[in-house]
N, C-alpha and C positions, 0 to 999 in steps of 0.2 A: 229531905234536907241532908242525911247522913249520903246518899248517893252523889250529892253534888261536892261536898265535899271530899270526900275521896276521890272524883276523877279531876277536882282540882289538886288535890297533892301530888298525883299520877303526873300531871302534866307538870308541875314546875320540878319534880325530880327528874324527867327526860328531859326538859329544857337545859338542867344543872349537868347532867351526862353529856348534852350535844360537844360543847366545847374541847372539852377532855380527849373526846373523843376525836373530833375532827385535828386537835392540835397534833395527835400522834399520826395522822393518816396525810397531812399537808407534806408539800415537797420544798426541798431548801428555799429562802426567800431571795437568796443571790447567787450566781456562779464564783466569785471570786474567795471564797473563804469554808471552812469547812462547818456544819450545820450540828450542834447539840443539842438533840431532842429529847421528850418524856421518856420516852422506850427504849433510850440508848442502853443505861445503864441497867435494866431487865435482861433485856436481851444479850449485855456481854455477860453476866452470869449465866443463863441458860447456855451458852457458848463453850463452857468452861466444864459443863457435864460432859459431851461429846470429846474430850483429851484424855480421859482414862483408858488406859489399854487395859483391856479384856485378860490378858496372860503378862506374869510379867519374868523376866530372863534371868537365872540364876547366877548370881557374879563369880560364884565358884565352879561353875562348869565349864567344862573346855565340849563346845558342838562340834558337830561333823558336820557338814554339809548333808545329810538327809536328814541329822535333828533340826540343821536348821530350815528348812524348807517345808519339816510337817509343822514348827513352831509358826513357821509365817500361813501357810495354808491357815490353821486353826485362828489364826491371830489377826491377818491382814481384810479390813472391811471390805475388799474388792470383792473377797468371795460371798462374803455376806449379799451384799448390793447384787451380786451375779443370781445367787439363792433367791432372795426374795422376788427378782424379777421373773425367776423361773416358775415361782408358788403362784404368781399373779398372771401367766398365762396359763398354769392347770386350772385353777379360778375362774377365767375367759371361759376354755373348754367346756370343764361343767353347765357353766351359764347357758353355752350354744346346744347343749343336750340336751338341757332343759326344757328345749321350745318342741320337744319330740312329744312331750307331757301335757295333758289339759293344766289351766291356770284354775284353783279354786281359791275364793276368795270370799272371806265374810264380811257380811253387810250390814250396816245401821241405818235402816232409813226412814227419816223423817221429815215429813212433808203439808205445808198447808194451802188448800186451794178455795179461794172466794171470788165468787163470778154470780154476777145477776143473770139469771135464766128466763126464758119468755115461759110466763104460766098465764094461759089466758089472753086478755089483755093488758095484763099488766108486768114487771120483771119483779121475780124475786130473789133476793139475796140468799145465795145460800154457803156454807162455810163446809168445807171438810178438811179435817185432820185425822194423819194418817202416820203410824210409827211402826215399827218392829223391826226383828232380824230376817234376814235374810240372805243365802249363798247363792253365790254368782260362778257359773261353769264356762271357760273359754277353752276352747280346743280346735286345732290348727290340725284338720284334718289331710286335705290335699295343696301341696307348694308348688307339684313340679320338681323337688331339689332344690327348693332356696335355703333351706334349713341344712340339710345336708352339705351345702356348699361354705354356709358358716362354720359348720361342725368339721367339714374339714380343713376348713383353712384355720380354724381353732388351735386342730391338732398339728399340725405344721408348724406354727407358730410356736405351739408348748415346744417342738422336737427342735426347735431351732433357738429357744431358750434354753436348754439344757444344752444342745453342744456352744453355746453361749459361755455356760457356767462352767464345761471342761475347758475352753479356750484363755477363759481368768485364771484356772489352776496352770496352765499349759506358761502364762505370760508368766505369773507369779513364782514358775519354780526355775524359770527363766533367770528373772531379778532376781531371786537370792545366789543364783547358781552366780548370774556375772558379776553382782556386787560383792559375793563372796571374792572372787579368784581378785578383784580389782582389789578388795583388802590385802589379798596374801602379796602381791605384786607391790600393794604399798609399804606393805611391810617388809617385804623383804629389797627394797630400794634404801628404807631407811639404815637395815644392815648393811647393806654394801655401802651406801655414806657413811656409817660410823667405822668401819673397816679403811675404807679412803682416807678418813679425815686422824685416822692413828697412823695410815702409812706417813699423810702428809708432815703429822708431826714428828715421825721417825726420821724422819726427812731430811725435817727444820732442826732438830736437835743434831744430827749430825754434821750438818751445813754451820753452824755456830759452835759448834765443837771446833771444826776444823779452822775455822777462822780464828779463834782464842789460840791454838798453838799456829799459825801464819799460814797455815796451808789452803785458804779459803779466803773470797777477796767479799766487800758488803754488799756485791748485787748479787752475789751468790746467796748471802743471806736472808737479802727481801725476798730474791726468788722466792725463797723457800718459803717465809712468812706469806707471801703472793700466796702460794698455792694452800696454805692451810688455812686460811681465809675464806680461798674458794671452795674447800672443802665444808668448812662448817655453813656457808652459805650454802651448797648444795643439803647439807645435813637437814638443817630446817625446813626446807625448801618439802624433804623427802616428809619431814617430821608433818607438815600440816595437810601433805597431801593425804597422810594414813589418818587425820582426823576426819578428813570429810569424806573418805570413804568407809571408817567405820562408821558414821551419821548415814552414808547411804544405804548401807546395810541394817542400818536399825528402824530406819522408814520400811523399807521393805518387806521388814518385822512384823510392822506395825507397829512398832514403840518408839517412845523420844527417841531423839538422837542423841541427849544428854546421856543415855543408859550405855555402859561401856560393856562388851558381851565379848568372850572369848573365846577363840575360831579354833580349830587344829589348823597345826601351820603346817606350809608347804611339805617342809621335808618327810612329814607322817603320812603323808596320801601316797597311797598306791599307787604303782603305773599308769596309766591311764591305758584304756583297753582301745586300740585301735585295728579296726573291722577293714576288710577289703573288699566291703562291698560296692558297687560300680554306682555310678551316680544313674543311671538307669533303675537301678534296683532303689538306690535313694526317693528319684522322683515319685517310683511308682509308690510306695512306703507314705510320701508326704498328703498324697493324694487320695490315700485311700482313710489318711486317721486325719489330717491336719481337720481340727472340729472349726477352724473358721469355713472351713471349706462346706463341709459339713452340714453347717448353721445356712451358708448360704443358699445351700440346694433345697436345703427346706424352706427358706423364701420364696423360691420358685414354687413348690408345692400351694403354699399359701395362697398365692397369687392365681394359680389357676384354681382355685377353691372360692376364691372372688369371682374369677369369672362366670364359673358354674351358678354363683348367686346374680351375676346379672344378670344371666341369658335365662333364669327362671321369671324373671320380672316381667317377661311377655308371655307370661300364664298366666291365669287365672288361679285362685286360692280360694279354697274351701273351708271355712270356717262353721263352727257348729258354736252356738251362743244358749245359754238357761239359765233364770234366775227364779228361784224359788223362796219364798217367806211367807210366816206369818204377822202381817201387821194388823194394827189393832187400829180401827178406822172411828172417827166421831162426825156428827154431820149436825150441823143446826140448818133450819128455813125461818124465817120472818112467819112466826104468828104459829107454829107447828114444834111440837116439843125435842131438844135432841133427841137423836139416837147413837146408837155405836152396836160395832160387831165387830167380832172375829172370826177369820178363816183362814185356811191354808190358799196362795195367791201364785202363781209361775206363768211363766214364757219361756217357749222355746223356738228357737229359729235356724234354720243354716243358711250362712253368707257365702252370696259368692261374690268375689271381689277381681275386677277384671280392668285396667288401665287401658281405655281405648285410644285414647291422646292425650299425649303431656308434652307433645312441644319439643320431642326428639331428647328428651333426658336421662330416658332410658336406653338407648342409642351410645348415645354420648358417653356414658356411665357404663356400659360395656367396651367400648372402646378407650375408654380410660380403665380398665381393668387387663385388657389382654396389654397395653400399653406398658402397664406394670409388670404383668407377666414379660411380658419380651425384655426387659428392662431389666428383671431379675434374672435372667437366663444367659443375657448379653453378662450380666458381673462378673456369676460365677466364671465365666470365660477367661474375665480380665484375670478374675484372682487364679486361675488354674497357670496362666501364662504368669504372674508375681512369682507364683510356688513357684515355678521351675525356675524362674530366675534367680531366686531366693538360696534353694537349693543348689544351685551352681557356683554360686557367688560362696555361697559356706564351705561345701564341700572344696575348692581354688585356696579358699583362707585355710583350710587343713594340711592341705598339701604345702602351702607357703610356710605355714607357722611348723608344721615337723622340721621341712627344711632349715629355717631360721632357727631350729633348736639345736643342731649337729652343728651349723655354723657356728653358734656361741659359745658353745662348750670348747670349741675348737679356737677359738679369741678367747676364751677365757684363760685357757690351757698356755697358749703362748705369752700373751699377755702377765701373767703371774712369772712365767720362765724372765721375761724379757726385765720386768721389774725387778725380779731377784738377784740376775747377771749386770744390769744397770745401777743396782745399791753396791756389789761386792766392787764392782770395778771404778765404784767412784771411791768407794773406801782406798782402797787402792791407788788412786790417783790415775785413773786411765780414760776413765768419764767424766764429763763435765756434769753440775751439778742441771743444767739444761736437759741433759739427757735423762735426768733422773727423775724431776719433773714430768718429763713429756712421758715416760713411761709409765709414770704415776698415773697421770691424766688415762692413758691407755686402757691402765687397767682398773682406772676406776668405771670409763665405759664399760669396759668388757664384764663390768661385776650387773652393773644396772643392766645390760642386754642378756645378759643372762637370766638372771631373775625375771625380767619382764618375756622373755622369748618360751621360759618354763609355763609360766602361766597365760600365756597367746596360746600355747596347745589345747592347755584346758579348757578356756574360754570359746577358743573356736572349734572344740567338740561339741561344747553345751550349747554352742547356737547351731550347732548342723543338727543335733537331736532338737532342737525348739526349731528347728524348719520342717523339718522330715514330721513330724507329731513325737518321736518319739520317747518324749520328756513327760509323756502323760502315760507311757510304762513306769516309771520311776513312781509318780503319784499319784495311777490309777487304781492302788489299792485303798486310798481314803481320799475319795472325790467328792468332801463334802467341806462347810465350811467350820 
């Protein structure tokens, strides 16, 4: 009586779970409106663990571009995700090594068998029950190389997960390098707008000076208002572009973008060291580190380590099988008293196992593996032809961007002369207040090309060393996450 009822309260509390259950696991009842379920609000608090940054940025520190790039390294989850996917094909490996090893395994086995047997002329029932321990021996003596062909394509795999995880360090010290220079470029645009927008008002003040004693007429004055308009419009303009580039840099951190972090600015950085070495010497450089390149060839590797396990498939496999226990065995007959005994109990056998027809699967299954192999051999190709491209195209933006930097300096240089000889002479009454504007205007480009022409060198170094590999000199001393 107590047995039935418990497996009736068993059943009306899994009845009382189905709905619950089912309610969170249903999909929206309409397309046109949005759907709030049981588990929403779970699930956005669990959401809300995964926002905390691991490291957080000191507000009184001024970085350098290599603190900042080990703070992102340590800080930015890409490397983590890169790591752990590299632990999880050492993991694979292991496992494919494993199969070099017999499999032992302990046993519980329990067992009852009743069958009427012919005694005589008549059958009699008889019962036997049988229990105990017992180890179980598997071992994979003869493959051919199918194991081995796992084992190596295992290890390919692992070698192409690790140049995986220098490739995330490679991208990552990349993004901080260009989202750094894109901050120092917005910052230093913002300065030459506030620099602009004080000439403009120097400008304006002395265009309404001159007009108060008669020597100045009132579109000379809008003029002026005109342009220091434009100037604080550009001002802002420059003001919101350095917020979202410091927001890009503190992504690349790893950390909010609400967190405000402070850079060394432009004018503290050293020269920039620029090499003469030939894009020839470039390419070969890109080619021999670039780790996607790398990671690729050990795809290839992989893949003929597949094949090696297909083409074992039209072998036969030798397997060695034994199981040993002591079970404790009981036996009743109709009309005869039980008995039982104990003994020590084994089997042993060797298997051969040989696939004589399966319908062309194993066929099939090998040429869907050299398939993949040529597949992976044909990429690395594509990618070796990108590097060079890549490499070309970077080292061109070097040469462009040095050049564009003597240019500017050179508009900058006249540009300031022109301004300065266009305020004296309007003072003076020899320029029109037009002229004085337009040289404004001049040399407020000539401030913004400058600034941005300065940090185009440095950015198009850092992406010619992130072509070539050799950005993973800089952070191949802590290649971890």
């Amino acid at each position: 009586m107590k047995s039935t009822t418990w497996r009736w309260l068993v059943l009306i509390a899994v009845a009382a779970a189905i709905p619950k259950i089912a309610s969170a696991q249903n999909v929206p009842p309409s397309p046109d409106r949005p759907w709030q379920f049981a588990a929403e609000r779970q699930i956005r608090e669990e959401a809300k663990t995964f926002r905390v940054s691991r490291l957080a940025a000191d507000p009184t520190k001024v970085y350098s571009l290599a603190e900042l790039v080990d703070f992102a390294e340590r800080n930015n989850p890409e490397t983590r995700v890169a790591w752990e996917g590299a632990k999880a094909r050492g993991a694979a490996l292991r496992i494919a090594q494993s199969e070099l090893y017999p499999a032992l395994a302990a046993l519980a086995l329990s067992q009852v068998e009743r069958e009427d047997i012919l005694f005589g002329n008549d059958f009699v029932r008889q019962t036997v029950a049988a229990f105990g321990p017992a180890v179980r021996l598997d071992y994979t003596m003869f493959d051919f190389g199918a194991r081995r062909g796992r084992i190596a394509a295992a290890q390919a795999e692992l070698g192409a997960a690790n140049f995986g995880f220098n490739d995330t360090h490679r991208k990552i010290i990349f993004q901080v390098a260009d989202s750094y220079y894109r901050l120092l470029n917005a910052v230093g645009q913002v300065d030459a707008a506030e620099a602009s927008l004080l000439n403009a008002k120097t400008v304006q003040e002395a265009a309404e000076d001159r007009l108060d004693h008669g020597l100045a007429t009132l579109p000379d004055e809008l003029e002026a208002r005109s342009a220091t308009a434009q100037a604080e419009y550009d001002l802002q303009s420059a003001v919101g572009a350095e917020e979202i580039a410091r927001g890009d840099l503190a992504t690349t951190l790893g950390i909010t973008p609400t967190v405000s972090i402070r850079v060394q600015p432009l004018d503290e950085l050293p020269a920039p060291e620029i090499h003469d070495d030939s894009v020839e010497q470039l390419l070969d450089r890109a080619l021999e580190q670039r780790p996607d390149l790398l990671q690729e060839v050990e795809g290839v590797k992989a893949a003929e380590g597949t094949v090696r396990e297909a083409q074992a498939a039209y072998y036969p496999s030798v397997k060695f099988e034994t199981t040993v226990g002591g079970p404790l065995q009981y036996g009743w007959q109709e009309q005869l008293p039980a008995s039982r005994r104990t003994g020590l109990m084994g089997a042993g056998a060797v298997r051969v196992d040989w696939t004589i027809f399966d319908g062309g699967a194993r066929k099939n299954n090998l040429r869907k593996a050299e398939a993949s192999r040529n597949a992976a051999a044909a990429q690395v190709e594509v990618t070796v032809d990108q590097i060079a491209d890549e490499v070309w195209r970077s080292y061109s933006n070097v040469k462009t961007a040095l050049r564009q930097r003597q240019a500017a300096t050179a508009l900058l240089e006249a540009a300031s002369q022109s301004y300065d000889a266009a305020v004296e002479a309007y003072g003076f009454g020899v320029r029109s207040l037009l002229d004085v504007t337009s040289a404004q205007r001049t040399l407020a480009q000539a401030r913004t090309a400058d600034i941005a022409a300065r940090t185009t060198v440095l950015d198009a170094l850092a992406d010619l060393a992130f072509r070539t590999g050799d950005l993973m000199r800089i952070g191949g001393s802590k290649v971890q996450p």
